[in-house]
MARKEVO-401358 format. One line per 4 residues: number of its first residue (from 1); their letters; for each residue x, y, z negated of C-alpha. Coordinates in steps of 0.1 Angstrom, whole numbers. Layout:
MARKEVO-401358
NUM> a> X Y Z  ...;
end
This chain:
MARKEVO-401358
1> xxxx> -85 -5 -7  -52 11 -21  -20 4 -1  -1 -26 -20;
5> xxxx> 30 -22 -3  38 15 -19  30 -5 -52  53 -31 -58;
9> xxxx> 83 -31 -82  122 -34 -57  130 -58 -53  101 -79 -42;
13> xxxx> 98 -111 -27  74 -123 2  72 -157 12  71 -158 49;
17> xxxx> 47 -168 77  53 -197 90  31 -215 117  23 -254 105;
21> xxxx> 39 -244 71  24 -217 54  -9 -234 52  -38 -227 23;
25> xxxx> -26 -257 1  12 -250 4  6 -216 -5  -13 -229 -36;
29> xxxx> 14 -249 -47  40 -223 -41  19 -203 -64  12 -226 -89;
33> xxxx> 50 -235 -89  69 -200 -90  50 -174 -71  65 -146 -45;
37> xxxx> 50 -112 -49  37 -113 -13  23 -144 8  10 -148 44;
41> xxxx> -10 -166 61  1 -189 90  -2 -167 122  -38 -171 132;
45> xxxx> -46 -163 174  -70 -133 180  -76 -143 210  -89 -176 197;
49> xxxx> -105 -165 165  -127 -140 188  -138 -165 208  -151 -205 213;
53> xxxx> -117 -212 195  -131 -196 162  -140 -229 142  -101 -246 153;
57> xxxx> -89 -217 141  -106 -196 110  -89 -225 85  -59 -200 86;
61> xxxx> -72 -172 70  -87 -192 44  -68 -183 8  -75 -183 -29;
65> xxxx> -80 -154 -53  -45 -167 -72  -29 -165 -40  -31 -128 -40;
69> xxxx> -19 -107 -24  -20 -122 3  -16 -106 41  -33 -120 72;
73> xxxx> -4 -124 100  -20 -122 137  -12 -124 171  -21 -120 209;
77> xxxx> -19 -95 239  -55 -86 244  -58 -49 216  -95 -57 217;
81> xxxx> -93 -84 204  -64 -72 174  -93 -45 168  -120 -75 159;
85> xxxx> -94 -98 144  -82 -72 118  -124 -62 112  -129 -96 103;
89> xxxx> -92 -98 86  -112 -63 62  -142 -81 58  -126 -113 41;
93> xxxx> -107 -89 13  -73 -93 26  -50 -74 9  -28 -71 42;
97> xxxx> -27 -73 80  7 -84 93  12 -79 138  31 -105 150;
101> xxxx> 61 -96 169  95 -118 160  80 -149 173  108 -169 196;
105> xxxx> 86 -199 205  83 -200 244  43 -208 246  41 -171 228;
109> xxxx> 67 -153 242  54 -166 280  27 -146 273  38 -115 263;
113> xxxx> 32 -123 227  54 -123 198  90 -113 201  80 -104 241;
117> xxxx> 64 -68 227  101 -61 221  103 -57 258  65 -42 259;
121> xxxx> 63 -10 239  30 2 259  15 -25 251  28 -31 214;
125> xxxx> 16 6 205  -20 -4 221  -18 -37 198  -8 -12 167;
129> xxxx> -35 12 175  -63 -16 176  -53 -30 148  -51 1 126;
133> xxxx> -86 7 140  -101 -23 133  -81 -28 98  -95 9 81;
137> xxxx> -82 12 46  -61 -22 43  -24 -17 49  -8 -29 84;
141> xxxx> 30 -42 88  44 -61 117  72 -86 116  96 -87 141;
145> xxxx> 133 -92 151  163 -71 161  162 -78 196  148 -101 223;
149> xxxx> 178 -110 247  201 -84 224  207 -64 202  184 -33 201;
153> xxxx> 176 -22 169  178 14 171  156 16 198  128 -8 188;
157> xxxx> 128 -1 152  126 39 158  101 34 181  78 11 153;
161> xxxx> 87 35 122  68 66 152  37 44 147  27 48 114;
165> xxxx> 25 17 100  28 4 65  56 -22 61  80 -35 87;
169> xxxx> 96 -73 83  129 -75 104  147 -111 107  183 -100 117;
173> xxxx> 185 -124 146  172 -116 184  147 -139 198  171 -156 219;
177> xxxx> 190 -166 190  161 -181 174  172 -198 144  208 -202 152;
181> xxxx> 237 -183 136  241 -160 112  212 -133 104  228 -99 108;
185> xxxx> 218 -81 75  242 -48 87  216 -49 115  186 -51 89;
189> xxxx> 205 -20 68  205 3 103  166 -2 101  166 11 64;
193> xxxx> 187 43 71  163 49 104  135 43 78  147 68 59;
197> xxxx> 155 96 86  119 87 105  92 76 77  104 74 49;
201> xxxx> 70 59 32  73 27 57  88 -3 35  111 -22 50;
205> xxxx> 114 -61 44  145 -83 54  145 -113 64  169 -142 72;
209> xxxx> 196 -172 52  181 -163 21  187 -193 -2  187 -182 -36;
213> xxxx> 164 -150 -60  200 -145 -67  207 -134 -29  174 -114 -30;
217> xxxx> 189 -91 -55  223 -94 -41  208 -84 -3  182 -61 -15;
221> xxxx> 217 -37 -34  236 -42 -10  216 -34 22  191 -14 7;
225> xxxx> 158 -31 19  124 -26 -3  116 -66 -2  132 -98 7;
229> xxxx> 112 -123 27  122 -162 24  110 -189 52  131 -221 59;
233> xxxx> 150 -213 25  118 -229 8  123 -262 22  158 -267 4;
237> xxxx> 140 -256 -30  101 -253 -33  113 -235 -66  129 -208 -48;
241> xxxx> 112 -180 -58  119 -182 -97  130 -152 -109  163 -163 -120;
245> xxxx> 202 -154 -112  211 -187 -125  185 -218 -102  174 -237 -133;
249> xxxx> 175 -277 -122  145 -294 -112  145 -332 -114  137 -357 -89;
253> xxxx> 109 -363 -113  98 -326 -109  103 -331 -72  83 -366 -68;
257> xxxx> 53 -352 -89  49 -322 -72  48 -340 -37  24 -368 -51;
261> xxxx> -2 -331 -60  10 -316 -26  -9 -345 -10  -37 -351 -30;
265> xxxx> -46 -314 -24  -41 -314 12  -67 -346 12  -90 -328 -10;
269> xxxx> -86 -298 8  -87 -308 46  -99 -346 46  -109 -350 82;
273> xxxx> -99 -318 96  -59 -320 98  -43 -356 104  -26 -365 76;
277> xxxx> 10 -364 100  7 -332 98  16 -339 58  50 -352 69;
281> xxxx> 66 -323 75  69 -312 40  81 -348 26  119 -330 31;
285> xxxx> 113 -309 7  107 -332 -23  124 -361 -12  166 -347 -8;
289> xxxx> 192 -355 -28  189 -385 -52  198 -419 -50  171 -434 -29;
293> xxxx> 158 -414 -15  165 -423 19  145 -457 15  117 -439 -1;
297> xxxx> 113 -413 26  113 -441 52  81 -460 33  69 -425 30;
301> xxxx> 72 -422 69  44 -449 67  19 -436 46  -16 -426 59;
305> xxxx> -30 -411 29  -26 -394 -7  -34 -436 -17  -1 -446 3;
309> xxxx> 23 -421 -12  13 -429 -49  18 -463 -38  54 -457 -32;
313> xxxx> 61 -428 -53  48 -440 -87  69 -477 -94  102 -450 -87;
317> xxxx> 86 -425 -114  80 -455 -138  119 -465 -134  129 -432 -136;
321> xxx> 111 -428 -170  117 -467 -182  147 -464 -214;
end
């Protein structure tokens, strides 16, 4: 399999991993709606997917042929078990395998996982090495973060471009930070000019307060990155990814339809599997900004099933469409 990464026009976009977010059917609707050049999966435990945890698990790497290309994101401590994760990652046609090391949630980082490999280098290099292994011919990145408790770019990111991998995501915050503040971007632009001093073949994606395809192209001139990655931008705009300067406007019509398909197809898709709760989280996204939406949310709140939502979605389309 031919290395993607080296392949892809500049600026390019990558929609980013996001645990409980970045699920099979969002991704299809992403796609269907206004596609990034890049997706990935939500990050998938390899210490789980080895082991009794396999069938909780193995619904992350599930994807769709439109959803290409698509990279596997993974994580864990144990390099054994990155080695069988990324076999099974080559045997499923993944275009991608993508190390997790930016994570801030404490049940990760407690265990060394995540953003903690900041602090590990032995031990990330091991992770690296497995992975690689296990991976053969399809391209390996790793996402991660300027800095655990602070800054430490240099450092970290010169050790990571020594390793030989294909792509590296940097969110301009530290793991401390989490999601607060302001991503540094001058901080992302030091890990370009060490990309191009160390290996320059690695591709370097930023990442962080990207709301707009307008701010892709403004970021990627400005600080020089190969790729811009979006995460919590999508939930202000599911169309976020349109490849326009100027965000055409999308009507709460637009909106209502495509969260009345959103749940039909996570229904279809996962019946019994995931509790339908787990659907709520991306009501924000379509219901924002139009009068009434506030009450319609809060019925919304109630709804158990695809049923529910048409219930209370579909007498507001029909006075939104009535002369």
């Amino acid at each position: 399999m031919s290395n993607f990464w080296k392949k892809l026009s500049k600026p390019f976009t990558a929609l980013a991993p996001m645990d409980g977010v970045t699920d099979f059917v969002f991704r299809e609707i992403v796609c269907e709606i206004a596609k990034p050049d890049v997706l990935f999966t939500e990050f998938t435990p390899t210490d789980a997917i080895v082991s009794k945890g396999y069938n909780r698990v193995i619904g992350n790497l599930k994807y769709s042929e439109k959803q290409r290309l698509i990279v596997a994101q993974i994580w864990g401590i144990h390099p054994e078990n990155f080695y069988k994760t990324a076999k099974l990652c080559k045997n499923l046609k993944f275009d991608g395998i993508d190390i997790n090391m930016g994570c801030p949630d404490k049940n990760v980082v407690k265990i060394g996982s995540g953003a903690a490999l900041i602090n590990n280098k032995k031990l990330a290099e091991e992770i690296i090495k497995a992975t690689k292994k296990g991976a053969g011919n399809i391209p390996v990145s790793v996402k991660t973060r300027i800095g655990f408790a602070e800054v430490v770019t240099e450092n970290w990111i010169s050790f990571l471009l020594k390793q030989d991998i294909d792509a590296i995501s940097i969110h301009g915050r530290t793991a401390k930070e989490m999601s607060k503040g302001r991503a540094d971007w001058d901080e992302i632009a030091k890990t370009v000019k060490l990309r191009d001093t160390l290996s320059p073949k690695t591709v370097i994606i930023g990442n962080g307060d990207v709301l707009s395809y307008k701010e892709v192209l403004e970021k990627s001139e400005k600080y020089g990155v190969d790729g811009v990655m979006i995460g919590r931008g999508i939930f202000s705009n599911p169309w976020i990814f349109e490849k326009t300067q100027n965000p055409l406007s999308h009507s709460t019509e637009e909106h209502l339809r495509l969260l009345t398909k959103h749940t039909k197809l996570f229904c279809d898709t996962y019946r019994n599997e995931k509790d339908f709760n787990t659907m709520k989280k991306f009501f924000k996204i379509y219901v924002r900004s139009f009068r009434g939406a506030g009450k319609i949310k809060k019925q919304l709140m109630e709804c158990k099933n695809h049923e529910d939502v048409e219930r209370v979605v579909l007498p507001y389309l029909s006075n939104l469409t009535t002369p």
